[in-house]
VOGU-538517 format. One record per residue (C-alpha): residue number from 0; residue in three letters; chain; x, y, z. Coordinates in steps of 0.1 Angstrom, whole numbers. Example, Ala and Ser with C-alpha at 12.3 -4.5 7.8 and 13.67 -1.06 7.14 Angstrom:
# residues 2
pos = 0&code = ALA&unit = A&xx = 123&yy = -45&zz = 78 .
pos = 1&code = SER&unit = A&xx = 137&yy = -11&zz = 71 .
END
This chain:
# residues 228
pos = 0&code = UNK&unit = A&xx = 0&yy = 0&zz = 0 .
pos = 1&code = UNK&unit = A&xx = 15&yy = 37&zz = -8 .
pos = 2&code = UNK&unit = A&xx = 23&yy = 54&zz = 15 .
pos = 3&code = UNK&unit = A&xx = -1&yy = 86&zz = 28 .
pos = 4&code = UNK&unit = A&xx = 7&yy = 119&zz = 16 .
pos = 5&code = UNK&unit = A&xx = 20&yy = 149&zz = 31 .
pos = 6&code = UNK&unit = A&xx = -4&yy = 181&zz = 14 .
pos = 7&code = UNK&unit = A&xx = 21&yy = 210&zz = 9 .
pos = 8&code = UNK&unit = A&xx = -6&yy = 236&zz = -1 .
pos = 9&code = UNK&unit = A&xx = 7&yy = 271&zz = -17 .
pos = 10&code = UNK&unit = A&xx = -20&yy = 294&zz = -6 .
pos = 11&code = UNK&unit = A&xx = -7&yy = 313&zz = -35 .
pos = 12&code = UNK&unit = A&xx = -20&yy = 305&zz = -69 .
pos = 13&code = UNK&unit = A&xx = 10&yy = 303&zz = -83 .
pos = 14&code = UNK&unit = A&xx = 14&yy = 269&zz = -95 .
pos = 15&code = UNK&unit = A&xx = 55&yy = 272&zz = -101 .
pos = 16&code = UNK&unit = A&xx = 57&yy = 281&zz = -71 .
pos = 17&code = UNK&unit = A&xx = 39&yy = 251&zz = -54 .
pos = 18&code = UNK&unit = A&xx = 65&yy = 229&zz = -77 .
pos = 19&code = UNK&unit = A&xx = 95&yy = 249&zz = -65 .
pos = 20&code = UNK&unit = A&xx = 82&yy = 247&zz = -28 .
pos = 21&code = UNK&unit = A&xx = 78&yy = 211&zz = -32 .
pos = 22&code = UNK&unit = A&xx = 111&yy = 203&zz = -41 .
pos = 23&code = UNK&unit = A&xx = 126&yy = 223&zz = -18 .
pos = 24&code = UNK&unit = A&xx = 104&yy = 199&zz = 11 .
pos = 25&code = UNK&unit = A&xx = 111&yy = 169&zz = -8 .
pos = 26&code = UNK&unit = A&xx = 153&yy = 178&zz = -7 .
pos = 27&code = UNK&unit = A&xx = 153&yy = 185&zz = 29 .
pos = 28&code = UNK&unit = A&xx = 131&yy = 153&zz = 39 .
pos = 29&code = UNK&unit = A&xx = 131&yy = 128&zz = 10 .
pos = 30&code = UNK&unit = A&xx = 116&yy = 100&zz = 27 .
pos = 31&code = UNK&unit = A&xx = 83&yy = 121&zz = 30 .
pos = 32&code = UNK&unit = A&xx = 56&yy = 115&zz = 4 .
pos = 33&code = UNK&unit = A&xx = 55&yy = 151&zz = -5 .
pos = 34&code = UNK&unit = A&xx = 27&yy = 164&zz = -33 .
pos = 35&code = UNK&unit = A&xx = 15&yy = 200&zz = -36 .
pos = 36&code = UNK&unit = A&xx = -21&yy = 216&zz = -38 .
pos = 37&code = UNK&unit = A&xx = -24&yy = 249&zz = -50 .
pos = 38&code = UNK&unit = A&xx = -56&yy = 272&zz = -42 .
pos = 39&code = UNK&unit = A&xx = -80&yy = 279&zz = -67 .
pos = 40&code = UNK&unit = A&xx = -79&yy = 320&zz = -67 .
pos = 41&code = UNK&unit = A&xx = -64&yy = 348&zz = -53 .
pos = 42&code = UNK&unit = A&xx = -32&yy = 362&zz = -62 .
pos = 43&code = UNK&unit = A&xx = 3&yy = 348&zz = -76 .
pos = 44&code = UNK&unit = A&xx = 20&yy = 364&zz = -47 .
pos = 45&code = UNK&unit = A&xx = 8&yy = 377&zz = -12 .
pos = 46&code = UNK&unit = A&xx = 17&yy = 406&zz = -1 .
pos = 47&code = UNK&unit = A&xx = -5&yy = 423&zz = 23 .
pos = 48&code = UNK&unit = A&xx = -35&yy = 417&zz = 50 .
pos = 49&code = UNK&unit = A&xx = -62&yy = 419&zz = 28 .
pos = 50&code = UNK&unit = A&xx = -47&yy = 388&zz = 5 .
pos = 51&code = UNK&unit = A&xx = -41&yy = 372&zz = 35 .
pos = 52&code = UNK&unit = A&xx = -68&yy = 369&zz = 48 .
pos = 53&code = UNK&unit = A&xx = -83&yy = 359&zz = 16 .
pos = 54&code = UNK&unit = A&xx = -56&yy = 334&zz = 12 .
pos = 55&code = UNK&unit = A&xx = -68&yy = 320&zz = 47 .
pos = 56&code = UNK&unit = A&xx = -106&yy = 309&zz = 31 .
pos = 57&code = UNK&unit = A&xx = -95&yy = 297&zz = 3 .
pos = 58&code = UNK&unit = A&xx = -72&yy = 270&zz = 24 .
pos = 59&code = UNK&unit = A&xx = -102&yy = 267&zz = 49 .
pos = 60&code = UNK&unit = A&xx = -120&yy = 262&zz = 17 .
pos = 61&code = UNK&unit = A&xx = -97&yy = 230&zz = 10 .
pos = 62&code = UNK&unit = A&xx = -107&yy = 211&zz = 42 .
pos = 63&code = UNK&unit = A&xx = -127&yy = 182&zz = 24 .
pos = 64&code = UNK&unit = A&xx = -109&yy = 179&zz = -5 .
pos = 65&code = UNK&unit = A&xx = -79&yy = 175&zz = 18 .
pos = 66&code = UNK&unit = A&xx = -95&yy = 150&zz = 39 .
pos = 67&code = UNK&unit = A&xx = -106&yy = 132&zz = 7 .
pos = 68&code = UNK&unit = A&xx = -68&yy = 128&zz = 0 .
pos = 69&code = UNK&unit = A&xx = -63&yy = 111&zz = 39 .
pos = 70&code = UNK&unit = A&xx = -31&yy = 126&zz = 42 .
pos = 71&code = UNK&unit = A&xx = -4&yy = 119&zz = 68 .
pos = 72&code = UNK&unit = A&xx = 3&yy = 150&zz = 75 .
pos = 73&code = UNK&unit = A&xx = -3&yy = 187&zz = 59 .
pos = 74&code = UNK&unit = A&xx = 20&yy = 219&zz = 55 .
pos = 75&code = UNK&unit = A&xx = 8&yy = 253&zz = 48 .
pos = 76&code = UNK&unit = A&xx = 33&yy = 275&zz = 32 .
pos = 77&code = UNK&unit = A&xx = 29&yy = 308&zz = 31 .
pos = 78&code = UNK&unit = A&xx = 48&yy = 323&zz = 56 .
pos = 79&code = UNK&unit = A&xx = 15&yy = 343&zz = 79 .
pos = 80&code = UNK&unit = A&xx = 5&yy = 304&zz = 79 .
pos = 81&code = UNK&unit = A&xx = -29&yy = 318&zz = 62 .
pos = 82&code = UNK&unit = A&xx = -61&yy = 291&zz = 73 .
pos = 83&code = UNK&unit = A&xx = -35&yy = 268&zz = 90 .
pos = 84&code = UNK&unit = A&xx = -56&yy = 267&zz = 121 .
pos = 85&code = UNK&unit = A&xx = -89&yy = 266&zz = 108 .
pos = 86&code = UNK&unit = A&xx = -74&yy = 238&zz = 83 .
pos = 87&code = UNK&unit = A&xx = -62&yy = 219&zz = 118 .
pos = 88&code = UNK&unit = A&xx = -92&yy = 223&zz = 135 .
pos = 89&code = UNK&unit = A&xx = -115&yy = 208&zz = 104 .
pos = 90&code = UNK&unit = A&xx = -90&yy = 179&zz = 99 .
pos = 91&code = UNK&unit = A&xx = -90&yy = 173&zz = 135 .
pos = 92&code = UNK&unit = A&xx = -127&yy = 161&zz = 130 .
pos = 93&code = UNK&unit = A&xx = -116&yy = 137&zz = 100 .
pos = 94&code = UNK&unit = A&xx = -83&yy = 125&zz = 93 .
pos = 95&code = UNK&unit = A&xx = -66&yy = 140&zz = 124 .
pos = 96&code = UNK&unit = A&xx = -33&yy = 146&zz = 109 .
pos = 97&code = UNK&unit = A&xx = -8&yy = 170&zz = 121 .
pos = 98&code = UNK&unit = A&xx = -8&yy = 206&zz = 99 .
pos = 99&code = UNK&unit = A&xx = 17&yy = 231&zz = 106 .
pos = 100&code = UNK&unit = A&xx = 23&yy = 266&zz = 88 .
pos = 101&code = UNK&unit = A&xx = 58&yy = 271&zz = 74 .
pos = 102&code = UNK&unit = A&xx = 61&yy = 299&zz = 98 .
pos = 103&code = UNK&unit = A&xx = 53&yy = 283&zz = 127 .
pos = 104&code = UNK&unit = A&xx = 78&yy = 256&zz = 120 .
pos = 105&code = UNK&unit = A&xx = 105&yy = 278&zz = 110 .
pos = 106&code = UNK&unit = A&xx = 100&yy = 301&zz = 147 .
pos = 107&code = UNK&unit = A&xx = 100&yy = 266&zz = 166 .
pos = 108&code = UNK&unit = A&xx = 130&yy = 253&zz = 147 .
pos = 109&code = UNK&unit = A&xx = 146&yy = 290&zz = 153 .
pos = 110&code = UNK&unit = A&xx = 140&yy = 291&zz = 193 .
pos = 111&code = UNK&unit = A&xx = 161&yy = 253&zz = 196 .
pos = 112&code = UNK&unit = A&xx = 192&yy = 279&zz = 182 .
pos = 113&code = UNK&unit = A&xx = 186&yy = 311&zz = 197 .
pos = 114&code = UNK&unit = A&xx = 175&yy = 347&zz = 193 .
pos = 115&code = UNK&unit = A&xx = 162&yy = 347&zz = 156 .
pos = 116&code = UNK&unit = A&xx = 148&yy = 376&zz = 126 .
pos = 117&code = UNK&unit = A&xx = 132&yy = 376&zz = 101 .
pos = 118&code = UNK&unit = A&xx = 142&yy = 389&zz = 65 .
pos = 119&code = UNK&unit = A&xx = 116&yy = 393&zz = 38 .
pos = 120&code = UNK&unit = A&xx = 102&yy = 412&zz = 12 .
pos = 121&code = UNK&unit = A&xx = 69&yy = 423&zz = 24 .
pos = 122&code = UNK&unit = A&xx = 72&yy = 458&zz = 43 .
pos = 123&code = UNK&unit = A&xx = 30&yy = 453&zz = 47 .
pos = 124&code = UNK&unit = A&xx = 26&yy = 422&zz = 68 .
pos = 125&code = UNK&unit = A&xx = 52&yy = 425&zz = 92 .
pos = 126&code = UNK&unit = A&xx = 23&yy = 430&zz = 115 .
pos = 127&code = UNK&unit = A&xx = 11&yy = 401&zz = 108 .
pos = 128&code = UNK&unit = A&xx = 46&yy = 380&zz = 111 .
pos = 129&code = UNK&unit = A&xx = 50&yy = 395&zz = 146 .
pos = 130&code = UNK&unit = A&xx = 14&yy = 388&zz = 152 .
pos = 131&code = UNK&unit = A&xx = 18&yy = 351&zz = 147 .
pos = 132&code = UNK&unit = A&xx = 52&yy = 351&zz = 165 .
pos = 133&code = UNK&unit = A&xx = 34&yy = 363&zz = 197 .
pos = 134&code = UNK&unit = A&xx = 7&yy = 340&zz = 191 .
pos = 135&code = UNK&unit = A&xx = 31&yy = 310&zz = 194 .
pos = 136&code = UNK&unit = A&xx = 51&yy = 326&zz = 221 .
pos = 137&code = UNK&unit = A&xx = 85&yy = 332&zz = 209 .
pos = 138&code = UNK&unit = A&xx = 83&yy = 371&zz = 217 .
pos = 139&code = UNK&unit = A&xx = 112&yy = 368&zz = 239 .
pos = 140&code = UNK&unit = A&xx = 133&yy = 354&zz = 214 .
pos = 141&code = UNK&unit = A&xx = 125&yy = 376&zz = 184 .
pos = 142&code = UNK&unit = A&xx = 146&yy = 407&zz = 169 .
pos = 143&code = UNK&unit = A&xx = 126&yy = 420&zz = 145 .
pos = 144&code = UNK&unit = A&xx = 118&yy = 415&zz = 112 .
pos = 145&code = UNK&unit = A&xx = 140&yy = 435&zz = 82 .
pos = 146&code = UNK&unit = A&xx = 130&yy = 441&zz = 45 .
pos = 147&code = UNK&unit = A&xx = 145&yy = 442&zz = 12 .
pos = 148&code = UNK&unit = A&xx = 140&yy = 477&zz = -1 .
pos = 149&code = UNK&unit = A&xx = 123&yy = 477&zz = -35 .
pos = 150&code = UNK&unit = A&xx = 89&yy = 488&zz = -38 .
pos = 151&code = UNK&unit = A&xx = 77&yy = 464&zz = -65 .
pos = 152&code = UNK&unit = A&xx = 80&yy = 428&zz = -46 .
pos = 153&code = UNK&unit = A&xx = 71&yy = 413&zz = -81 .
pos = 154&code = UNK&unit = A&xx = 98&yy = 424&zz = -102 .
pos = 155&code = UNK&unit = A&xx = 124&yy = 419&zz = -73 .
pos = 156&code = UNK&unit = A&xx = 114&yy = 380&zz = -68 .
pos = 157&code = UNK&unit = A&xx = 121&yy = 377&zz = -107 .
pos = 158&code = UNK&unit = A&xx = 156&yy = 392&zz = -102 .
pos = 159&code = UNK&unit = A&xx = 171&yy = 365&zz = -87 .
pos = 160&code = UNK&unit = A&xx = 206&yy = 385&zz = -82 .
pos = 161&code = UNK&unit = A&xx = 190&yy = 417&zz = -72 .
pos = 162&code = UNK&unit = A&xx = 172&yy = 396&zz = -44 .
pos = 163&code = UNK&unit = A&xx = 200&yy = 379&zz = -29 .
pos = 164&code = UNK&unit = A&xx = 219&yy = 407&zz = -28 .
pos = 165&code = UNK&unit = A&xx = 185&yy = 427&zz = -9 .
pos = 166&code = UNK&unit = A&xx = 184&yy = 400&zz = 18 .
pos = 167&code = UNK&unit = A&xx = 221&yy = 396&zz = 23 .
pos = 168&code = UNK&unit = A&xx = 215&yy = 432&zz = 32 .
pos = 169&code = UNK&unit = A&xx = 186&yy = 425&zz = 56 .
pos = 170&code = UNK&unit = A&xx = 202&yy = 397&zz = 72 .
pos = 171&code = UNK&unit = A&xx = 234&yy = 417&zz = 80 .
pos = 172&code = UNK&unit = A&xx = 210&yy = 442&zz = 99 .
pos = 173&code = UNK&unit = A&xx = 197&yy = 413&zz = 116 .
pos = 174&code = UNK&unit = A&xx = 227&yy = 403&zz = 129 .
pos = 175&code = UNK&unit = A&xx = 233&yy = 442&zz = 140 .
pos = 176&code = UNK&unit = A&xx = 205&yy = 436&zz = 163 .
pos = 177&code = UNK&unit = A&xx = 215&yy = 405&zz = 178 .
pos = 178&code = UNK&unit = A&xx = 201&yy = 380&zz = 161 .
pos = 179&code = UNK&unit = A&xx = 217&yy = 344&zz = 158 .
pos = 180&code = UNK&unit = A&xx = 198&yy = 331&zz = 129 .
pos = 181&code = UNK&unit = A&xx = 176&yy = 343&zz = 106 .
pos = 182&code = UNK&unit = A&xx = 143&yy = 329&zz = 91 .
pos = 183&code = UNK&unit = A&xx = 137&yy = 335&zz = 54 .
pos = 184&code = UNK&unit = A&xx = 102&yy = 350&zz = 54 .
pos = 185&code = UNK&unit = A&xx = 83&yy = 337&zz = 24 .
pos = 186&code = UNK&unit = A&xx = 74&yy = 301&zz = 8 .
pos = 187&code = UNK&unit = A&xx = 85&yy = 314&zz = -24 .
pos = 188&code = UNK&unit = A&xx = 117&yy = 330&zz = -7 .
pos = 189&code = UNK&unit = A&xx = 128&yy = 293&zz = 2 .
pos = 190&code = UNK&unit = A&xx = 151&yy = 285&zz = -29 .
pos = 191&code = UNK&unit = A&xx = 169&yy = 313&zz = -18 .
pos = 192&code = UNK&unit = A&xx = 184&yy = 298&zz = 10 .
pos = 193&code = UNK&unit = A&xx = 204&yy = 273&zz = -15 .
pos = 194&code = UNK&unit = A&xx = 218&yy = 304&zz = -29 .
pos = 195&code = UNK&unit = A&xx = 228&yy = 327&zz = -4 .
pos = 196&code = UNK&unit = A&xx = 232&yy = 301&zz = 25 .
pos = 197&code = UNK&unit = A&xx = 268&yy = 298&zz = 25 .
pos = 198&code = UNK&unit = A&xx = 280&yy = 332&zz = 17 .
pos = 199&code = UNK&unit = A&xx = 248&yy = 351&zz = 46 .
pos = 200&code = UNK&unit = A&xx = 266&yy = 369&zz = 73 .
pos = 201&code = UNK&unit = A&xx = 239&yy = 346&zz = 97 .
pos = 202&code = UNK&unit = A&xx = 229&yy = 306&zz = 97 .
pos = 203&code = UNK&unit = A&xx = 189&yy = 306&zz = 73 .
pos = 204&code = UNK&unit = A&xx = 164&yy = 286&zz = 80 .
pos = 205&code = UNK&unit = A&xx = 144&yy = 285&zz = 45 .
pos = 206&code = UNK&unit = A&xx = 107&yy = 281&zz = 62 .
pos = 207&code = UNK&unit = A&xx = 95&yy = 252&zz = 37 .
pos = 208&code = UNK&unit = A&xx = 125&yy = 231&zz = 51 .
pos = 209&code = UNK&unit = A&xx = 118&yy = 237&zz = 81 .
pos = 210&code = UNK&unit = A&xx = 85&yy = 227&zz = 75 .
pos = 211&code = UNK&unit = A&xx = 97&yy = 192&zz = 63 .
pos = 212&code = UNK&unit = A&xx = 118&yy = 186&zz = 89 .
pos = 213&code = UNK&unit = A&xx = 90&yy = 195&zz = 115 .
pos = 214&code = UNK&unit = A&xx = 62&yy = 173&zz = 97 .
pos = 215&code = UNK&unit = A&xx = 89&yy = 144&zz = 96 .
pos = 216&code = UNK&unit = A&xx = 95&yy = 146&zz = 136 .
pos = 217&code = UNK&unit = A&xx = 55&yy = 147&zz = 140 .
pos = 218&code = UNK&unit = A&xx = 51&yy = 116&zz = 117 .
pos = 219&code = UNK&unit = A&xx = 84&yy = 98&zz = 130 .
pos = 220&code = UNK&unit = A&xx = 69&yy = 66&zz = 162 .
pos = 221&code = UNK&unit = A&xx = 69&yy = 85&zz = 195 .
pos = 222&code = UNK&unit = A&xx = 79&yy = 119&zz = 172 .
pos = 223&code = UNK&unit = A&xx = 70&yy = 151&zz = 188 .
pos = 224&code = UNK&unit = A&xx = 68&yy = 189&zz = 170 .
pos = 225&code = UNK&unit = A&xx = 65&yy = 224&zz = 183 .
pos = 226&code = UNK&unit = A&xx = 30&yy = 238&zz = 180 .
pos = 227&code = UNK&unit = A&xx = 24&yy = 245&zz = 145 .
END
């Protein structure tokens, strides 16, 4: 019998995206029967509250067809973890499998090595990133969360070099602050990490990985994960 799935849902609707965040789970745990879902609308890329929150329904929205897969396990990555709780709480009725949100993996895996940051390119939900930090009660641990500069998030994701060379940036303020690693903040951010990883003035956790390697512990006989 195949083994049961772990549901990597992109709650953007950006289908290479879901295939690049796949692979990027599969690499870090390839023993993990990894397949992505994608959600049926809302934009290619978040970047504010508003898609956000919208992002958060349409994974809510994904609860039976999710079920109807019986996975083992199921990882929502986008980095505000949009509908990962609601998505928990449904399947808790069903299949009861464990569901994290990449964020929430990546702050657990983050507190084991210290005082961590954030580096990402979305000035408008930082809010919501320290929101969900509090929320899973790593307050004391966290030094802030530092940006990329360019005002079209778009057209900076599709230059790969101009990118690298923004979060460098950001994670060299982060380590001006005191942090002692540094969370790349964004699902589609995660290939970055294979990039810039070895050259970044602070150890990365790429969020999607993290992911993996947090569903892998919860799935793993007597395995136990973080809340997520």
């Amino acid at each position: 019998m195949a083994a049961r799935p772990v549901i990597l849902i992109n709650p953007n609707t950006n289908t290479e995206t879901t295939q690049m965040m796949v692979g990027v789970a599969r690499a870090a745990q390839p023993d993990l029967p990894i397949e992505g879902l994608t959600v049926r609308a809302g934009p290619p890329l978040i970047t504010n509250e508003e898609q956000l929150d919208g992002a958060a329904r349409e994974v809510a929205a994904l609860a039976d067809e999710v079920a109807g897969m019986q996975p083992a396990g199921v990882i929502v990555s986008a980095f505000g973890d949009p509908g990962a709780d609601a998505l928990a709480g449904e399947l808790a009725k069903s299949v009861g499998c464990p569901v994290t949100g990449i964020a929430a993996a990546c702050f657990a895996e983050a507190a084991t090595i210290g005082r961590f940051a954030v580096a990402t390119t979305t000035p408008d939900l930082v809010a919501r990133i320290e929101a969900r930090v509090d929320k899973l009660g790593y307050g004391a641990l966290y030094c802030g969360t530092y940006l990329t500069t360019a005002e079209d998030v778009a057209a900076l994701m599709a230059d790969k070099d101009r990118l690298d060379a923004e979060l460098e940036r950001a994670i060299a303020q982060a380590k001006a602050a005191g942090a002692e690693v540094v969370c790349i903040g964004g699902g589609p951010l995660s290939d970055a990490r294979l990039r810039i990883g070895g050259r970044a003035a602070l150890p990365l956790l790429d969020p999607v990985s993290a992911a993996a390697r947090w569903m892998a512990r919860a799935l793993a006989p007597d395995g136990v994960a973080a809340d997520g």
